[in-house]
gemmi code that builds the backbone of each chain (N, CA, C; Angstrom):
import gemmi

chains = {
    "A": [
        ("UNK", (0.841, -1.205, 0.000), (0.000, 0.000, 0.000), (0.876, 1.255, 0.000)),
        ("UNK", (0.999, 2.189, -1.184), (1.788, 3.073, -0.893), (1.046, 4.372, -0.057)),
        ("UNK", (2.010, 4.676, 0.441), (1.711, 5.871, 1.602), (2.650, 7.645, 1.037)),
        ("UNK", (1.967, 8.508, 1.753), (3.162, 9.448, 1.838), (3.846, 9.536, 3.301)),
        ("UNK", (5.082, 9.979, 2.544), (6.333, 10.243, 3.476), (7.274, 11.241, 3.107)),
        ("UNK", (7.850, 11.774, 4.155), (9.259, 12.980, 4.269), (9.977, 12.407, 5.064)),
        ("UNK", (11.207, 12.527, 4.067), (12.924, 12.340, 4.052), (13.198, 13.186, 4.869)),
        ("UNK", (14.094, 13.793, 6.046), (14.908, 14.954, 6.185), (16.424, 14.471, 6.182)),
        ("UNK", (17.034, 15.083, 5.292), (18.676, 14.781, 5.385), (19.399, 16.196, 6.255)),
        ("UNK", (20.499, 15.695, 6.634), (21.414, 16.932, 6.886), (22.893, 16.435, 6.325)),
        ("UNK", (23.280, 16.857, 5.400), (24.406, 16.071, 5.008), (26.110, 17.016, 5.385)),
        ("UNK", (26.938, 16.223, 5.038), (28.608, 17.146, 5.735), (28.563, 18.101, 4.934)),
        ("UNK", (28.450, 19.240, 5.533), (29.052, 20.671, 4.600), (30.317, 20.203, 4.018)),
        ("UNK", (31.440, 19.451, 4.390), (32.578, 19.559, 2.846), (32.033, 18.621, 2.150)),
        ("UNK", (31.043, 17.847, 2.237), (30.671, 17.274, 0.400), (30.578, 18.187, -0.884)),
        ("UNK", (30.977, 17.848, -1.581), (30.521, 18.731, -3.118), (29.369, 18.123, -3.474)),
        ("UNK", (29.119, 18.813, -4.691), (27.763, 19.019, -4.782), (27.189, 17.668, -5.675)),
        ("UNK", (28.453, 17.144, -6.144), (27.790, 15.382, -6.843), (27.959, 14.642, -5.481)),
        ("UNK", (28.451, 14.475, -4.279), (28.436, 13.640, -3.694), (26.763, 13.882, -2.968)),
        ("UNK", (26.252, 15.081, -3.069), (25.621, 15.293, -2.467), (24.064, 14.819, -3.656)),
        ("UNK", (24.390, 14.789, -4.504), (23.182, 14.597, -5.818), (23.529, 13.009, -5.984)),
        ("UNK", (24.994, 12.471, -5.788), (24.223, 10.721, -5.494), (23.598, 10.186, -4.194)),
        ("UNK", (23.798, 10.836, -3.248), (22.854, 10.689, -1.796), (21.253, 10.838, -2.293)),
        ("UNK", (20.767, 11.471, -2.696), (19.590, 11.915, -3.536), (19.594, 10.888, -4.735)),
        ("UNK", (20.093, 10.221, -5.634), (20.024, 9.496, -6.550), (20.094, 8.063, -6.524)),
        ("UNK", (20.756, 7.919, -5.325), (20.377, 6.435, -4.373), (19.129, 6.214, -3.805)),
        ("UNK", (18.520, 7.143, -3.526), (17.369, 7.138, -2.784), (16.253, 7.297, -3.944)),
        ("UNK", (16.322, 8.127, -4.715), (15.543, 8.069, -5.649), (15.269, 6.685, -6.338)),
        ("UNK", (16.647, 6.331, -6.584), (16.622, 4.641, -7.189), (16.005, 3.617, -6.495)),
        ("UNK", (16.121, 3.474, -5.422), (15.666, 2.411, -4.192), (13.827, 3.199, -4.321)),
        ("UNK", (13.678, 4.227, -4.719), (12.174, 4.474, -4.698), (11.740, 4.088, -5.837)),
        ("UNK", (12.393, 4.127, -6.899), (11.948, 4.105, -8.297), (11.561, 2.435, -8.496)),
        ("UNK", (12.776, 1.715, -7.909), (12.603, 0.270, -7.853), (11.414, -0.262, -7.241)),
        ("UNK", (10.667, 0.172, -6.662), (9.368, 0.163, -5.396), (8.598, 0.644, -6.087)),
        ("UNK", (8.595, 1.235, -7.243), (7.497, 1.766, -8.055), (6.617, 2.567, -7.253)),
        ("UNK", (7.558, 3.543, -6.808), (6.704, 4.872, -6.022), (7.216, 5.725, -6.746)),
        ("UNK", (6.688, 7.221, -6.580), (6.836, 8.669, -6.838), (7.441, 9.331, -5.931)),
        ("UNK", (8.711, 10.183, -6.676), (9.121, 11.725, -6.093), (8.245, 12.725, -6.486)),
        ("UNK", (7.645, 13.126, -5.356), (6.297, 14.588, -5.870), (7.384, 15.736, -5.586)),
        ("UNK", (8.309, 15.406, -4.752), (9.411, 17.246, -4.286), (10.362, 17.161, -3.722)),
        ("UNK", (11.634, 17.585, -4.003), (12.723, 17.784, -3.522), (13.384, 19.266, -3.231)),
        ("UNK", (13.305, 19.741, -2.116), (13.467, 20.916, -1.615), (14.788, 20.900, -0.902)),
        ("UNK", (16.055, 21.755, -1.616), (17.317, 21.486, -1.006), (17.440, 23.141, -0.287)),
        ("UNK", (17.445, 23.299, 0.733), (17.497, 24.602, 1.370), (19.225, 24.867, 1.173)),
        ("UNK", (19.909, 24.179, 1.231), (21.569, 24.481, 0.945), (22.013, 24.569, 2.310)),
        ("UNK", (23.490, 25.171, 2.445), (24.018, 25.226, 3.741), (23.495, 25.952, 4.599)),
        ("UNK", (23.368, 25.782, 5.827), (23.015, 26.388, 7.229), (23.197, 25.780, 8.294)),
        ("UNK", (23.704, 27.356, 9.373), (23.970, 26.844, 10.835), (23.542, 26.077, 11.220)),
        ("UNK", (24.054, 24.872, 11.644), (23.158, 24.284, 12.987), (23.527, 25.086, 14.322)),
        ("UNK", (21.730, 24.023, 15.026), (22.070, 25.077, 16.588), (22.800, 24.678, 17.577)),
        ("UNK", (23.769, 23.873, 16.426), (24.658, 22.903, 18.042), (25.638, 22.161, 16.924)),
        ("UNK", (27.050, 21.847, 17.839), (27.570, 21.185, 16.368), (27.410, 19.536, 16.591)),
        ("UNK", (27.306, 19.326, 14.999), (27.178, 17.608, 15.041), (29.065, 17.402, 13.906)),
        ("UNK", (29.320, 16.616, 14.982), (30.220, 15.490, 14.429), (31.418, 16.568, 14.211)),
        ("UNK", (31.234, 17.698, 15.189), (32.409, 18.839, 15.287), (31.923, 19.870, 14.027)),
        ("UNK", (30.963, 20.025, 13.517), (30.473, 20.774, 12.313), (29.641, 21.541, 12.819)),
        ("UNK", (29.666, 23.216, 12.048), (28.720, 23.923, 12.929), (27.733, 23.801, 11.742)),
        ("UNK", (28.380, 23.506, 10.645), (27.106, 23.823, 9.117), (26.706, 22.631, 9.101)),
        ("UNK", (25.669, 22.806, 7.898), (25.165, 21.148, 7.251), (24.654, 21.622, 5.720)),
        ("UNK", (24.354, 20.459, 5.297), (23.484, 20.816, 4.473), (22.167, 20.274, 3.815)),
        ("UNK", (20.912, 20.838, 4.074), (19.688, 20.269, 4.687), (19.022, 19.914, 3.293)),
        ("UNK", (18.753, 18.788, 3.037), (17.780, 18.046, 1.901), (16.650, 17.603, 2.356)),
        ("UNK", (15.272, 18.134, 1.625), (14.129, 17.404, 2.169), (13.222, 16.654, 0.718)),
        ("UNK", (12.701, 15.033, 1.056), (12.031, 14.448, -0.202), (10.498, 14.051, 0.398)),
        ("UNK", (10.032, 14.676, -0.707), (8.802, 14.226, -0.460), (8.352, 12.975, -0.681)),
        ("UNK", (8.139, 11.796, -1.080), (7.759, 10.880, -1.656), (6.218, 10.045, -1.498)),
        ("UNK", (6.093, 8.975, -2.228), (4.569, 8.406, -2.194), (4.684, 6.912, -2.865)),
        ("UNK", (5.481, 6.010, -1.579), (6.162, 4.800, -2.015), (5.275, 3.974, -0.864)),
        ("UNK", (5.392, 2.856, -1.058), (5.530, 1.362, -0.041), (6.183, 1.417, 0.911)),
        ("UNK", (5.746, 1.273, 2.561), (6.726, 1.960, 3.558), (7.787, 0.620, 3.337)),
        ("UNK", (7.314, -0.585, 2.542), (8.792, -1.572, 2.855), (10.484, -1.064, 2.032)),
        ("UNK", (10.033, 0.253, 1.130), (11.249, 0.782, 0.686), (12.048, 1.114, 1.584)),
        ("UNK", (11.376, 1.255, 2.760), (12.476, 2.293, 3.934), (13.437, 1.635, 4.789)),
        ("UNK", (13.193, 0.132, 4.397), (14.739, -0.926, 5.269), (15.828, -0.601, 4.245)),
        ("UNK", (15.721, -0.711, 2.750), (17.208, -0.306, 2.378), (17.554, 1.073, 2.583)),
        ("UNK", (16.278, 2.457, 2.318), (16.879, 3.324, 2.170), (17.308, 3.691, 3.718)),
        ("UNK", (16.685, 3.170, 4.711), (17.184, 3.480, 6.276), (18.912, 2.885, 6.175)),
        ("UNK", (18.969, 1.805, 5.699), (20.070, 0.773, 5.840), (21.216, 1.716, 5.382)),
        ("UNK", (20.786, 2.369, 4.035), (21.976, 2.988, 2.909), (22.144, 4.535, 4.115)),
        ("UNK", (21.057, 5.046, 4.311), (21.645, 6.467, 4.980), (22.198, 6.406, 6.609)),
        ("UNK", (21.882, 4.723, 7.187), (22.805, 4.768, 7.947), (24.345, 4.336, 7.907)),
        ("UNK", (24.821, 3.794, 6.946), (25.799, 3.459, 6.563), (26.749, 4.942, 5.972)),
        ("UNK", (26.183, 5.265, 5.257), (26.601, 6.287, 4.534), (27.028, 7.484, 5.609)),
        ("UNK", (28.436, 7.938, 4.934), (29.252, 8.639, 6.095), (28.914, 10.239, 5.759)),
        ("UNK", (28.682, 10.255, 4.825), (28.172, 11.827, 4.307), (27.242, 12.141, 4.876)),
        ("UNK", (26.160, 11.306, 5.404), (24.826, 11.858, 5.847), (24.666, 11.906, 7.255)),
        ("UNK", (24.882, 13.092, 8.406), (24.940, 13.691, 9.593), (23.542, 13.136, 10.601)),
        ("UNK", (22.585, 13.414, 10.224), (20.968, 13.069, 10.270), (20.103, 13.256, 9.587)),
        ("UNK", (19.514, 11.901, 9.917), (18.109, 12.187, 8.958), (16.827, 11.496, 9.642)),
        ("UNK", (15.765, 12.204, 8.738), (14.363, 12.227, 9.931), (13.253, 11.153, 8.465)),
        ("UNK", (12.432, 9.783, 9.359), (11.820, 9.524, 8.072), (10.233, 10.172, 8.570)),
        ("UNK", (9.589, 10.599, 7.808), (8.074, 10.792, 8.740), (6.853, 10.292, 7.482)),
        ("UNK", (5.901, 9.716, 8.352), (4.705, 9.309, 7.386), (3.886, 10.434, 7.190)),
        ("UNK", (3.049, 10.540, 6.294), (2.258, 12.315, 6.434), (1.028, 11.608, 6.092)),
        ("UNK", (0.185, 10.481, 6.426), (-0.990, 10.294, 6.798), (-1.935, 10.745, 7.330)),
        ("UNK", (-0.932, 10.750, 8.402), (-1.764, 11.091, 10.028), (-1.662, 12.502, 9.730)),
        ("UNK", (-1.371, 13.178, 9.233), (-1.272, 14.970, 8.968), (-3.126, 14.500, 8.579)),
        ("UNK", (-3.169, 13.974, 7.629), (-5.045, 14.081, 7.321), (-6.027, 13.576, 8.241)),
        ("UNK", (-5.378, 12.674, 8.598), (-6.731, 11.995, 9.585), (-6.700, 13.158, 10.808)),
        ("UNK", (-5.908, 13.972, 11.388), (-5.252, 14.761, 12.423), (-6.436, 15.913, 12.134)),
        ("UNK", (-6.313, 16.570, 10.225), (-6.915, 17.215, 9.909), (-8.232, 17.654, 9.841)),
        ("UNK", (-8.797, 16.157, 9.275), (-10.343, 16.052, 9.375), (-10.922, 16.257, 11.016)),
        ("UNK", (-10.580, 16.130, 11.522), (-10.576, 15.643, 13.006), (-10.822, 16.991, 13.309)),
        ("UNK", (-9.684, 17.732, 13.071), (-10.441, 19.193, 13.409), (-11.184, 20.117, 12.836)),
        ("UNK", (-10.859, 19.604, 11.707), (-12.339, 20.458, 10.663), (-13.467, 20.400, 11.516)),
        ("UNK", (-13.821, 19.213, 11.602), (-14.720, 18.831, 12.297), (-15.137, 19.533, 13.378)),
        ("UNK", (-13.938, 19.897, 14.656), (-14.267, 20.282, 15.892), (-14.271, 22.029, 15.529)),
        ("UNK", (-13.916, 22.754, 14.514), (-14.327, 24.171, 14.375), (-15.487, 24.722, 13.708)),
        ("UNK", (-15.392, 23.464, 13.162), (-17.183, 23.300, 12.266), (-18.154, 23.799, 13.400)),
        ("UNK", (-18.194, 22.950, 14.401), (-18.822, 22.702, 15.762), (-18.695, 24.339, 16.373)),
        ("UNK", (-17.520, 24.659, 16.744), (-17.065, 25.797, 17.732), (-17.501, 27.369, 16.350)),
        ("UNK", (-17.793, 26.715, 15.433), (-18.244, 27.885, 14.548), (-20.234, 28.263, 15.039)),
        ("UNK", (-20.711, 27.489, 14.695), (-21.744, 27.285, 15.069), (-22.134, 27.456, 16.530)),
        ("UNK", (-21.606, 27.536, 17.685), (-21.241, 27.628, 18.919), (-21.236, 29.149, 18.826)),
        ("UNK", (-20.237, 29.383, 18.513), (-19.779, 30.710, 18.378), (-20.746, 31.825, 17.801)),
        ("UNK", (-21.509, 31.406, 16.267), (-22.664, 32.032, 16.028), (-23.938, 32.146, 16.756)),
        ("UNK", (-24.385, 31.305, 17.303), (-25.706, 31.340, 18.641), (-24.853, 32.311, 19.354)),
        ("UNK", (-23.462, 32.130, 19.849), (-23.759, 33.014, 20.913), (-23.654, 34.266, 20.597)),
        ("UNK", (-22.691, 34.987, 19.430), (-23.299, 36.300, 19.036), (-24.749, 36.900, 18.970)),
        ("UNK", (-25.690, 36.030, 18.387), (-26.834, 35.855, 18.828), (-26.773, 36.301, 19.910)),
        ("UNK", (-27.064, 35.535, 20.336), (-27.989, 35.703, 22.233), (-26.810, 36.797, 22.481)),
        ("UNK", (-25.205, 37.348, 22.318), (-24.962, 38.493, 22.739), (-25.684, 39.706, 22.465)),
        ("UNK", (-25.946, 39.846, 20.990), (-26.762, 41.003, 20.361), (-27.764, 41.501, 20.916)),
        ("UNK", (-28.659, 40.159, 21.003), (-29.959, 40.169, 21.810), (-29.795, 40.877, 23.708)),
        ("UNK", (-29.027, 40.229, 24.016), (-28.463, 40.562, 25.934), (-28.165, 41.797, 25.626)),
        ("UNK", (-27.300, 42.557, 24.461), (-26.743, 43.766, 24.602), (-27.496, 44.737, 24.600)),
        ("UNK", (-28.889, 44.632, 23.719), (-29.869, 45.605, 23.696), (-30.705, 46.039, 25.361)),
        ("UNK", (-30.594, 45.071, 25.955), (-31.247, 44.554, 27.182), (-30.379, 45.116, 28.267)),
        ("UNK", (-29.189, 44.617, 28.243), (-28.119, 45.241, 29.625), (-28.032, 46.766, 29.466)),
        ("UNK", (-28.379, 47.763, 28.594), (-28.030, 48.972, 28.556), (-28.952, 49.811, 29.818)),
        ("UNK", (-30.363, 49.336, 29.755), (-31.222, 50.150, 30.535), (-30.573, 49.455, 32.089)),
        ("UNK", (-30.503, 48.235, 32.828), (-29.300, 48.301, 33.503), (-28.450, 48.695, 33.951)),
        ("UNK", (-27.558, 49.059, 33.215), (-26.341, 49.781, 33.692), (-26.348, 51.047, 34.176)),
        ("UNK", (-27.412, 51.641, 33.266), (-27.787, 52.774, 34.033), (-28.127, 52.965, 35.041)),
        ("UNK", (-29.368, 52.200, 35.561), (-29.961, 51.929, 36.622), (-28.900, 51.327, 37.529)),
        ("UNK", (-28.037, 51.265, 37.710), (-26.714, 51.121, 38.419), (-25.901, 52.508, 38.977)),
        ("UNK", (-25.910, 52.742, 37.961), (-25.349, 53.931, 37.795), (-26.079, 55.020, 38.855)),
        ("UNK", (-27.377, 55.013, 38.635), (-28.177, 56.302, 39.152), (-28.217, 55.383, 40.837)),
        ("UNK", (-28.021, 54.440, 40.827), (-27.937, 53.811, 42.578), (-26.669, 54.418, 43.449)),
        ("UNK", (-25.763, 54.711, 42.466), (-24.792, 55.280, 43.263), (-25.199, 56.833, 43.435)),
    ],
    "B": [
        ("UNK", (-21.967, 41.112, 52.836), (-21.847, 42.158, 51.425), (-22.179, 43.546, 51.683)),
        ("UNK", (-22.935, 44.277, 53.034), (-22.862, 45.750, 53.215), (-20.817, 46.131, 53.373)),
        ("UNK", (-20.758, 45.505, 54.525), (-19.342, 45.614, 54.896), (-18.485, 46.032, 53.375)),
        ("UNK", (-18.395, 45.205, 52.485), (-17.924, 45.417, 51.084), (-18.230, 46.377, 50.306)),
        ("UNK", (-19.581, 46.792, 50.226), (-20.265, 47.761, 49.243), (-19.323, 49.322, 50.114)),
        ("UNK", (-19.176, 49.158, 51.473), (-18.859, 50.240, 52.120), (-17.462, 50.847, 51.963)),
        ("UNK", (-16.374, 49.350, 52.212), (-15.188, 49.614, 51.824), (-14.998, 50.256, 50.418)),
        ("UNK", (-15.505, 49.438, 49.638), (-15.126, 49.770, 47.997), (-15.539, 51.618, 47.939)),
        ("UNK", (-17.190, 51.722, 48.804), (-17.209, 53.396, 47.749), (-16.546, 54.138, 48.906)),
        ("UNK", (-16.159, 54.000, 50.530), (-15.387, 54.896, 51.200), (-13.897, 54.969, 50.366)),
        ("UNK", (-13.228, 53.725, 50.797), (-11.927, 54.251, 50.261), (-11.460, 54.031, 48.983)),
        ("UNK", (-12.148, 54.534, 48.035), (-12.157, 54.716, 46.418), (-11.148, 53.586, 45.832)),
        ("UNK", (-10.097, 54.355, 45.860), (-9.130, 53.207, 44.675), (-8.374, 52.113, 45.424)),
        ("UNK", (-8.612, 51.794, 46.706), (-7.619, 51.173, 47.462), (-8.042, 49.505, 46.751)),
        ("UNK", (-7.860, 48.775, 48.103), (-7.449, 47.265, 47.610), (-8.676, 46.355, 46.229)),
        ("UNK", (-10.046, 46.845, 47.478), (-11.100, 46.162, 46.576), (-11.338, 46.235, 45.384)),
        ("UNK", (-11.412, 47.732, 44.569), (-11.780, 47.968, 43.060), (-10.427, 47.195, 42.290)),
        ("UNK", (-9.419, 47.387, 42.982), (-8.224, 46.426, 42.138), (-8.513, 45.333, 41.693)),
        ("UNK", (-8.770, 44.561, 42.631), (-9.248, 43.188, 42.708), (-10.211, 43.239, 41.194)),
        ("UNK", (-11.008, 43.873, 41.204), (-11.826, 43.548, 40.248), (-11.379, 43.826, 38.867)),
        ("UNK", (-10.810, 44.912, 39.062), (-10.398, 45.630, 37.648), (-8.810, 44.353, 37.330)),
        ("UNK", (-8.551, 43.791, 37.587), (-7.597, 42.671, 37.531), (-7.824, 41.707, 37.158)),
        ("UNK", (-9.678, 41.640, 37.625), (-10.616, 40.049, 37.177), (-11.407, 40.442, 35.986)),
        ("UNK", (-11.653, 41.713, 35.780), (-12.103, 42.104, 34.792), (-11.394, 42.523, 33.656)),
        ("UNK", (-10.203, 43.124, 33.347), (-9.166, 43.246, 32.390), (-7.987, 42.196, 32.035)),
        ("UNK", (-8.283, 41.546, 32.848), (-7.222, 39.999, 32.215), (-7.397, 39.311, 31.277)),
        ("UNK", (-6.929, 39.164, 30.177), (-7.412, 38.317, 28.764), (-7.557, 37.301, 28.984)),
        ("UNK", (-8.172, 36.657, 28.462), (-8.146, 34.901, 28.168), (-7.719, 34.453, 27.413)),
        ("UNK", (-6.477, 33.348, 28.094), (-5.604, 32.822, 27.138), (-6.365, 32.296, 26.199)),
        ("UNK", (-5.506, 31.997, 24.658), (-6.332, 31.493, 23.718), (-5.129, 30.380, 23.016)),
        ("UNK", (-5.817, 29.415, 22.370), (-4.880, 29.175, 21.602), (-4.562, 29.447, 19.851)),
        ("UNK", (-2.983, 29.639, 19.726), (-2.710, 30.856, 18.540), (-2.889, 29.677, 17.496)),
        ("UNK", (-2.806, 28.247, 17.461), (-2.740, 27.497, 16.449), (-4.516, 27.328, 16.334)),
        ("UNK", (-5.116, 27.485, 16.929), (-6.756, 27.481, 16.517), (-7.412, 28.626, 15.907)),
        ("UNK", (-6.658, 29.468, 16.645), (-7.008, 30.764, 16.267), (-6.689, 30.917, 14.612)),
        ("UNK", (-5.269, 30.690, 14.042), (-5.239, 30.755, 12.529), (-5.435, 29.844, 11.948)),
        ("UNK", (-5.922, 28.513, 12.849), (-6.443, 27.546, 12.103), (-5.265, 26.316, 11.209)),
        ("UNK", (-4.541, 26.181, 12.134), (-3.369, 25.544, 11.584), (-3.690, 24.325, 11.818)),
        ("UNK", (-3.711, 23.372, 10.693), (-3.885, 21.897, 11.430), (-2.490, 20.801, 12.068)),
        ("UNK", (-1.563, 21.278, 11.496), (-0.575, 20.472, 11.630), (0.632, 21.573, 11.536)),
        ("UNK", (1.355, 21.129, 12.723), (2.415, 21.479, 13.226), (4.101, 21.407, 12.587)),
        ("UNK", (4.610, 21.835, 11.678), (5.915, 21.421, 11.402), (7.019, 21.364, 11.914)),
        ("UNK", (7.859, 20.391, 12.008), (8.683, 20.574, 12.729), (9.866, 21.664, 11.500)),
        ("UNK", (9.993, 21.958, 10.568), (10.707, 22.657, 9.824), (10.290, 24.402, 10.006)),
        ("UNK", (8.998, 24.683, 10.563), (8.328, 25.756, 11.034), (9.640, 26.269, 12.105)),
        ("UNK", (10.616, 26.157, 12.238), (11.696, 26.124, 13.796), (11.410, 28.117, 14.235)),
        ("UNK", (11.296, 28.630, 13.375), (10.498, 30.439, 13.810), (9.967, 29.683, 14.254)),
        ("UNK", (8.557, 29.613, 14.162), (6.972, 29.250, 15.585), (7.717, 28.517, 16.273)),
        ("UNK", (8.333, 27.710, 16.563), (8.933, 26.589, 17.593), (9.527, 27.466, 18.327)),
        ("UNK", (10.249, 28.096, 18.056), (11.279, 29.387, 18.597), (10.553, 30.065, 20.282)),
        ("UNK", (9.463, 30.152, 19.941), (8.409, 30.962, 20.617), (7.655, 29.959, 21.981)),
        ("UNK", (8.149, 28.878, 21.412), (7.363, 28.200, 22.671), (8.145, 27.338, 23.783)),
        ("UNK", (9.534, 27.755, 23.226), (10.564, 27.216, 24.005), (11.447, 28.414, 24.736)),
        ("UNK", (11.849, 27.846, 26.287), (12.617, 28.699, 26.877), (13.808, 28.892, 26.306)),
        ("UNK", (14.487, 30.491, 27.233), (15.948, 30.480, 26.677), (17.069, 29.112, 26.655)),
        ("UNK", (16.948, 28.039, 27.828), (17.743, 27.120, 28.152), (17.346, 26.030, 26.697)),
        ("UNK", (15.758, 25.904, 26.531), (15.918, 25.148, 25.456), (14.352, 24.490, 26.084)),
        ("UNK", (14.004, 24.612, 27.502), (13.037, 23.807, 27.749), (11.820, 24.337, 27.173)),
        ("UNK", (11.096, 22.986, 27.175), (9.250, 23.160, 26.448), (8.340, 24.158, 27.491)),
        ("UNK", (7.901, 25.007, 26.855), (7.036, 25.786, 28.012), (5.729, 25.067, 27.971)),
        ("UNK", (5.174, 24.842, 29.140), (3.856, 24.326, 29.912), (2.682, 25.200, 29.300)),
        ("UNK", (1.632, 24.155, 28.731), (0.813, 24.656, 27.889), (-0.397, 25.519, 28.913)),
        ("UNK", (-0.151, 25.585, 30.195), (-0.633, 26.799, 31.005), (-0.160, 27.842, 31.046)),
        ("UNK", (1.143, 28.193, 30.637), (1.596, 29.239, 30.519), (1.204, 30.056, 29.020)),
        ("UNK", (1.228, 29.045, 28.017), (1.133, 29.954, 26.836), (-0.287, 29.576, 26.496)),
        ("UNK", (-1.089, 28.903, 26.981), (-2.333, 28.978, 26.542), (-2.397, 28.404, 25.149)),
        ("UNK", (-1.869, 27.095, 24.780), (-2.295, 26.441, 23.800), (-2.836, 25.464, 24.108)),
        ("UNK", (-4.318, 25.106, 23.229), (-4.856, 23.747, 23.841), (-3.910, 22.237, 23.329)),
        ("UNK", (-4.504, 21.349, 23.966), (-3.652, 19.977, 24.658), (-3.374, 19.555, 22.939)),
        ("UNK", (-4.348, 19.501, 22.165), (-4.396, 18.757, 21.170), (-3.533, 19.554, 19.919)),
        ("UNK", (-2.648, 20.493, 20.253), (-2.012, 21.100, 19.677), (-0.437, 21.118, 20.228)),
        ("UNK", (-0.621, 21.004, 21.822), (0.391, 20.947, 22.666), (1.058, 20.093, 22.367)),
        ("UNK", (0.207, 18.459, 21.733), (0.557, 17.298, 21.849), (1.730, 17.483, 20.565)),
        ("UNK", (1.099, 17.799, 19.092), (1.956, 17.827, 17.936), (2.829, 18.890, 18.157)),
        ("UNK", (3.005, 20.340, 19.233), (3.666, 21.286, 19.150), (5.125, 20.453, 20.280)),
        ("UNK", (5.038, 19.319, 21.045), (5.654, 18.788, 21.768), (7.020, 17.723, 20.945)),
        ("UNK", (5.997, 17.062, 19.750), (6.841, 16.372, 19.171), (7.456, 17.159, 17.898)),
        ("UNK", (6.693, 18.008, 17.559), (7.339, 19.090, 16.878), (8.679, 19.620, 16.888)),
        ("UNK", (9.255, 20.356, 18.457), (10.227, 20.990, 18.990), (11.547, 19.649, 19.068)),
        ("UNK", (10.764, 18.484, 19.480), (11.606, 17.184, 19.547), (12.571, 16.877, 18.390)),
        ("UNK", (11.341, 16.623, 17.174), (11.926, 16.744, 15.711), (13.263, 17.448, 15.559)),
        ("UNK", (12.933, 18.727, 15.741), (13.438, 19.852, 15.696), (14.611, 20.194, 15.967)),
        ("UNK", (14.621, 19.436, 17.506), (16.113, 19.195, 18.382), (16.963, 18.489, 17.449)),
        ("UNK", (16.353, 17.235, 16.778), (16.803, 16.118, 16.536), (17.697, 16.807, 15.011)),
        ("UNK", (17.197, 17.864, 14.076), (17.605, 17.582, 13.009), (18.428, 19.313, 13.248)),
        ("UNK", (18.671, 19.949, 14.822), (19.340, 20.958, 14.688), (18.993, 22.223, 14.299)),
        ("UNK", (17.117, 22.349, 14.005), (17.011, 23.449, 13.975), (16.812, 24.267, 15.741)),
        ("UNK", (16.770, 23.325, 16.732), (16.545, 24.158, 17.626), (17.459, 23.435, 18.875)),
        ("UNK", (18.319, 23.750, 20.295), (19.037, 23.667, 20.711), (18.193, 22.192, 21.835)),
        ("UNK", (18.960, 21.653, 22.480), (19.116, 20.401, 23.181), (18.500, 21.580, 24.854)),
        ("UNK", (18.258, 21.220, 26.015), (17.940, 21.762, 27.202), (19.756, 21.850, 27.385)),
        ("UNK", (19.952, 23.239, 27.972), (21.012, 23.437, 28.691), (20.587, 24.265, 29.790)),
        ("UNK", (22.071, 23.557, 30.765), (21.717, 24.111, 32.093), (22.322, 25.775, 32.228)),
        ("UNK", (21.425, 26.603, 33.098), (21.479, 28.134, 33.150), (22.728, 28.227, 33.678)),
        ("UNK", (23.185, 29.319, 33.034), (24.182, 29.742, 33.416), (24.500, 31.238, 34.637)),
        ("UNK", (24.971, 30.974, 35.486), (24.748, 31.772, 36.546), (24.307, 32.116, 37.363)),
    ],
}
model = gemmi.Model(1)
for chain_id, residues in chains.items():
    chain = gemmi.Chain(chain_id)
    for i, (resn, *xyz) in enumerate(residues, 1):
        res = gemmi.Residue()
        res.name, res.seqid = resn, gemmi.SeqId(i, " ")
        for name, pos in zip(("N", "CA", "C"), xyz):
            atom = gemmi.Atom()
            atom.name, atom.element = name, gemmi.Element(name[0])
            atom.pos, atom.b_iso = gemmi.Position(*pos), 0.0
            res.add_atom(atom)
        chain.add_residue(res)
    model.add_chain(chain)
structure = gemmi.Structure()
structure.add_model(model)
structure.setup_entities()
C-alpha cells in the first residue's frame, strides 16, 4: 500500500555538490525500484546548525517528499545509515497529517456554530443590559 | 456584602476595586494554532517553535502559553523533531 512520506537529510558541509546529488540518486533509485513517486525535492543548501554535530557547525539540509511502499524504507534506512556523508536524517509518514486534519475540521465546524448562537444571544443581551447599567449607575 | 459595598465606595481606589479591575481586564488565554487555524504542526516551522521554548531550550507548559492539549501534543513532538535535526538547541543548564 503506498503511503506518503518525508525524508529529512542533513548532510557534511565539505561534500561537493555530486556527492551530495548521489545521496539523492540512491534514494531516488531504491524508490523508483518500489514503483513509487518523487512529488518534491526541496534542497534549502548550507546552514547553521544550533549545536555542532560530528564537530560541524554547518550542514546541508535536503528534504524528499515521496509516495512509495513503507517496505522501501529498510534499504533506504540501511543505505543512509551506513553512509558517512549523511549527519541526520528524519523519516516521517504524512498520513496522520489528514486523519489529524479532518478531526479538526470537524471540531471548528462545531465551535463555529457555537460561536454564532452566541453572538446571537450576545446582540440580543446587549440591547437589554443597557437600561441596567444605568440603573446602576443612578444607585450610586 | 454591606461591609464590602462600604469599603469599595469609602476608600475609592484602594485594595477592593483592584481586585476587580484585575478580574475584569485579564485576557483569556487562547490558543494561537486554533485561532489561525493551523492543522498540523511542522517541525521545519523552527520560527513558531522558537516561541514556545525557553531560553535554556526547555518546552514551556501549555498553562503558561495557553495552547490547547491537542495542539500541545503535535507542538511537543514538533520541537523534539526539531532538536533532533538541529534546527533548535538540546535543554542546557542556566548559566549563573
Amino acid at each position: 500500500m503506498k503511503r506518503k512520506y518525508e525524508i529529512g537529510l542533513i548532510i557534511n558541509p565539505e561534500a561537493t555538490e555530486e556527492e551530495v546529488r548521489k545521496i539523492i540518486d540512491t534514494i531516488a533509485g531504491i524508490i523508483e525500484k518500489a514503483k513509487g513517486s518523487i512529488e518534491n525535492i526541496d534542497e534549502w543548501g548550507r546552514r547553521k546548525l544550533a549545536f555542532p554535530i560530528q564537530k560541524h557547525k554547518e550542514g546541508i539540509y535536503v528534504f524528499i517528499n515521496t509516495d512509495v511502499v513503507g517496505a522501501a524504507f529498510l534499504s533506504i534506512e540501511r543505505r543512509l545509515k551506513l553512509s558517512e556523508k549523511v549527519m541526520r536524517f528524519v523519516i516521517l509518514r504524512l498520513d496522520d497529517r489528514l486523519k489529524k486534519a479532518n478531526k479538526l475540521t470537524k471540531k471548528w465546524r462545531r465551535l463555529e456554530r457555537i460561536s454564532r448562537k452566541s453572538q446571537e444571544i450576545k446582540e440580543e443581551s446587549m440591547t437589554n443590559e443597557k437600561p441596567k447599567a444605568r440603573e446602576a449607575k443612578n444607585e450610586k | 456584602m454591606r461591609s464590602n459595598q462600604n469599603n469599595s465606595t469609602t476608600s475609592g481606589s484602594s485594595n477592593a476595586p483592584k481586585y476587580q479591575k484585575k478580574f475584569y481586564f485579564s485576557r483569556r488565554k487562547y490558543c494561537v494554532f486554533c485561532k489561525d487555524k493551523i492543522k498540523f504542526i511542522d517541525y521545519k516551522n523552527y520560527k513558531i517553535l522558537e516561541n514556545f521554548v525557553l531560553e535554556t531550550g526547555k518546552i514551556l507548559p501549555a498553562r503558561v502559553t495557553g495552547v490547547c492539549s491537542y495542539h500541545q501534543k503535535q507542538l511537543s513532538k514538533a520541537i523534539k523533531r526539531a532538536r533532533h535535526m538541529a534546527f533548535l538547541k538540546f535543554v542546557e543548564p542556566k548559566r549563573g
